[in-house]
Structures are given as structure tokens and as C-alpha cells.
C-alpha positions in Angstrom: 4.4 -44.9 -22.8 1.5 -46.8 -23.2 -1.5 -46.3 -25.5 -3.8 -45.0 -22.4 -0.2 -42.3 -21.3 -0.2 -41.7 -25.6 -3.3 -40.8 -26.2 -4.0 -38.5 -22.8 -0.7 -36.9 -23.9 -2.1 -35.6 -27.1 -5.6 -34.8 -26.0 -3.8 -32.5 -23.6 -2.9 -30.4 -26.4 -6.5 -29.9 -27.6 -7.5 -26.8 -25.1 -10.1 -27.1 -22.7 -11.6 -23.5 -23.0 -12.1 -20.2 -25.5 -9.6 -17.5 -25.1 -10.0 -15.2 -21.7 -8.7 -12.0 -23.7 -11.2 -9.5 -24.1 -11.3 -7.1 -26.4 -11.4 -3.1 -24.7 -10.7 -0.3 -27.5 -9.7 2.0 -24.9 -6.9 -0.3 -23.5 -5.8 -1.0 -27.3 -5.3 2.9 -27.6 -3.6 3.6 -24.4 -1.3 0.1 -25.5 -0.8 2.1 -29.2 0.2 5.2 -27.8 2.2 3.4 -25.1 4.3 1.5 -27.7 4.6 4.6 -30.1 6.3 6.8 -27.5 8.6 4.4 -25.8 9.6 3.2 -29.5 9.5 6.7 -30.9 12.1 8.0 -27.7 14.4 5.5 -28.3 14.3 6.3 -31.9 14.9 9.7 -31.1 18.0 8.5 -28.6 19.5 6.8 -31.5 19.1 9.9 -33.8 20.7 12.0 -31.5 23.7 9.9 -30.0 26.1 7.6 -31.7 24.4 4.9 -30.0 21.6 2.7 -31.3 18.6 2.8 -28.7 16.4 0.1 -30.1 16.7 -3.3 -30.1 14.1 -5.8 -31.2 12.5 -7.1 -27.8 11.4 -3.7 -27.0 8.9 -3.9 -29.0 7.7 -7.3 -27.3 8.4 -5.2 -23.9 6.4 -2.5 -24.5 3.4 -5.1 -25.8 3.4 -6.3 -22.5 4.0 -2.8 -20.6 0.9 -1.2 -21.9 -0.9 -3.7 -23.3 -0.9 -6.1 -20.3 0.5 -3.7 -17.5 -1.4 -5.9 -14.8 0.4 -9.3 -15.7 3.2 -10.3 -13.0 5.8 -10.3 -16.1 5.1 -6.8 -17.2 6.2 -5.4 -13.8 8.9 -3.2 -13.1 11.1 -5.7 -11.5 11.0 -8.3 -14.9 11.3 -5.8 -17.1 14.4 -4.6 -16.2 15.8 -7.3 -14.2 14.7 -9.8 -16.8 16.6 -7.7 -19.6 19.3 -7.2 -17.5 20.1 -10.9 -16.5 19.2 -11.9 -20.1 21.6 -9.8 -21.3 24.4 -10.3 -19.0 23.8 -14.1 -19.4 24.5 -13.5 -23.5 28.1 -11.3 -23.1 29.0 -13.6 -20.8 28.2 -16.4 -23.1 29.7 -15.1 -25.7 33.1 -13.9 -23.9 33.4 -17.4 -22.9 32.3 -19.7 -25.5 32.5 -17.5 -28.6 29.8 -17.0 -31.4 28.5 -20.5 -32.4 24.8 -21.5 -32.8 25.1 -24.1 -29.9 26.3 -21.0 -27.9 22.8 -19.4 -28.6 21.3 -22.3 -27.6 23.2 -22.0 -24.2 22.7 -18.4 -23.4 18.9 -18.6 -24.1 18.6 -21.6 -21.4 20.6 -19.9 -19.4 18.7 -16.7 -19.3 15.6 -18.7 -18.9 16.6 -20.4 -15.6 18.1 -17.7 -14.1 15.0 -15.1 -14.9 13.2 -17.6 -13.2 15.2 -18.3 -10.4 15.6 -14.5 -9.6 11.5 -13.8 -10.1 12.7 -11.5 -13.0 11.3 -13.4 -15.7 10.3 -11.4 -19.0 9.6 -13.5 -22.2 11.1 -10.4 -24.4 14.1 -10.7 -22.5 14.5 -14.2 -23.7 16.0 -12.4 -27.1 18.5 -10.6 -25.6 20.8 -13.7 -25.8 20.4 -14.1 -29.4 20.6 -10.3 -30.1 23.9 -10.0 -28.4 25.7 -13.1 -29.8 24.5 -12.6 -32.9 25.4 -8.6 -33.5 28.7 -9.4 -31.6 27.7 -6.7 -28.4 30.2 -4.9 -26.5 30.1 -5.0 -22.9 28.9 -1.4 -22.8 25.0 -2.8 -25.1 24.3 -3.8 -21.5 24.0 -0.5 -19.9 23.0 1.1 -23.6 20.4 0.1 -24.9 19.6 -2.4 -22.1 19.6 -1.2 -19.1 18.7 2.6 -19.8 16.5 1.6 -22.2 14.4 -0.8 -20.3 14.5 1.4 -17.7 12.9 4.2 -20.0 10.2 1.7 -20.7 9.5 1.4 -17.3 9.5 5.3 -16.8 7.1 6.2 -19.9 4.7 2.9 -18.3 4.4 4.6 -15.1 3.2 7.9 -16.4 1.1 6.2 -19.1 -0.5 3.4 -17.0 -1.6 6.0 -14.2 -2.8 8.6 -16.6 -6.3 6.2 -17.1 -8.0 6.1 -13.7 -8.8 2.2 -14.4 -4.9 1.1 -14.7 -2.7 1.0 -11.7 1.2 -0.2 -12.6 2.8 -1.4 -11.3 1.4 -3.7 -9.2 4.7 -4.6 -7.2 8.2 -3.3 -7.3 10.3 -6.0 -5.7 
């Protein structure tokens, strides 16, 4: 590289622009209670089964569930494709290569590419490697807590989205 390549390299980190979130109160309270019941269901799940319910990129999920519904990653179709894939990707990983930290490495690129190569790409979803080679997860963590989990997510979004008359969600299915 050059100095004229160095130096339009860095200046390309320096932002061009002030951040395009706004602030809405209402939409922070509908997120809240959003987050509070999918979170506080799960919790529930886990008090009343042997199984645990909750796993840390729920909580990233339901951020962007109710708190950015409209975004294309928050959609039905990431959500629970993206923790789906993500998670399969990881106990595979793991039943093949064992639990090393270059193994982590592997599952989380993995899961990455193939999110995005199926359109089911959900930054949460990204963890699910790193949950399920680090806790050692049994083939049955996909379908509990993942998949049924996820898929409660989804559920309590649909009601709670549509309950404000200024949300619509999902905004596609497939």
C-alpha cells in the first residue's frame, strides 16, 4: 500500500455522518416489555421443566425483535433460521473436531457464511457456536432451547409488534 491507499484507508474509519437512531419512548417501552416477557417465559420454561430455557443471545434476539422489529435481520425467517444454522453449525463442530479454541474459531465462521448464504443471517445467532462448544451441548440444546425457544420469540413478537397500530412484523416470512 501506498501512502495515498494508507491514508484513505484510515480516513475511512472516521464516519461520514451522526447516528440515524432516533429516540421514540413509546418504541423503548413496547421493546422493554417485549424483552421482559419473552425473557420472563423462558425463565418460567426453565423453572418448570428440567431443561434450561435461556441462553445468552436471546437476549440480543429479543433487542432486535422488539426493538428493531422492521430491520431485515429481525425477521421471522433469521431469527429462527439464523439460530438454527448457528447452532447446528456448533454440534457439528464440536462432534467433529472436539472442544478447542481454534474450534470456536471454526464454528463461528462457519455459521457466519452459511447464515448468509441461506438469507438467515441473525448477529445473536453468531453466539450460538460459542455457547454450545463451550457448555459441551447435547444434540437435543438444538431443538431446546434453540429451536422452541427462538420460535417463542418469534410468537410473543407477532402479538406484541401488531398490538401498536404503527408496527407491522414481520415484514416477510420467507
Amino acid at each position: 500500500m501506498d501512502n495515498k491507499e494508507q491514508t484513505e484507508f484510515w480516513l475511512k474509519m472516521k464516519g461520514t455522518t451522526k447516528s440515524p437512531l432516533k429516540v421514540v419512548p413509546r418504541n423503548a417501552l413496547i421493546g422493554a416489555i417485549g424483552g421482559f416477557i419473552s425473557i420472563a417465559l423462558l425463565a418460567f420454561l426453565s423453572d418448570m421443566t428440567t431443561s434450561v430455557w435461556i441462553m445468552a443471545p436471546f437476549g440480543a434476539t429479543c433487542v432486535l425483535a422488539f426493538g428493531l422489529w422492521d430491520a431485515p435481520l429481525s425477521q421471522p425467517r433469521n431469527i429462527v433460521g439464523g439460530h438454527f444454522i448457528s447452532t447446528l453449525t456448533g454440534l457439528l463442530c464440536l462432534r467433529f473436531f472436539g472442544h478447542n479454541n481454534w474450534v470456536l474459531a471454526l464454528a463461528v465462521g462457519l455459521a457466519i457464511g452459511l447464515m448468509m448464504l441461506t438469507k438467515t443471517t441473525h448477529p445473536p445467532a453468531g453466539a450460538d457456536p460459542l455457547v454450545v462448544i463451550l457448555s459441551g451441548s447435547g444434540w437435543s440444546f438444538l431443538f431446546a432451547p434453540v429451536f422452541i425457544g427462538s420460535v417463542l420469540i418469534v410468537v410473543l413478537a407477532l402479538i406484541v409488534n401488531n398490538l401498536d397500530k404503527n408496527r407491522r412484523y414481520p415484514t416477510f416470512w420467507f
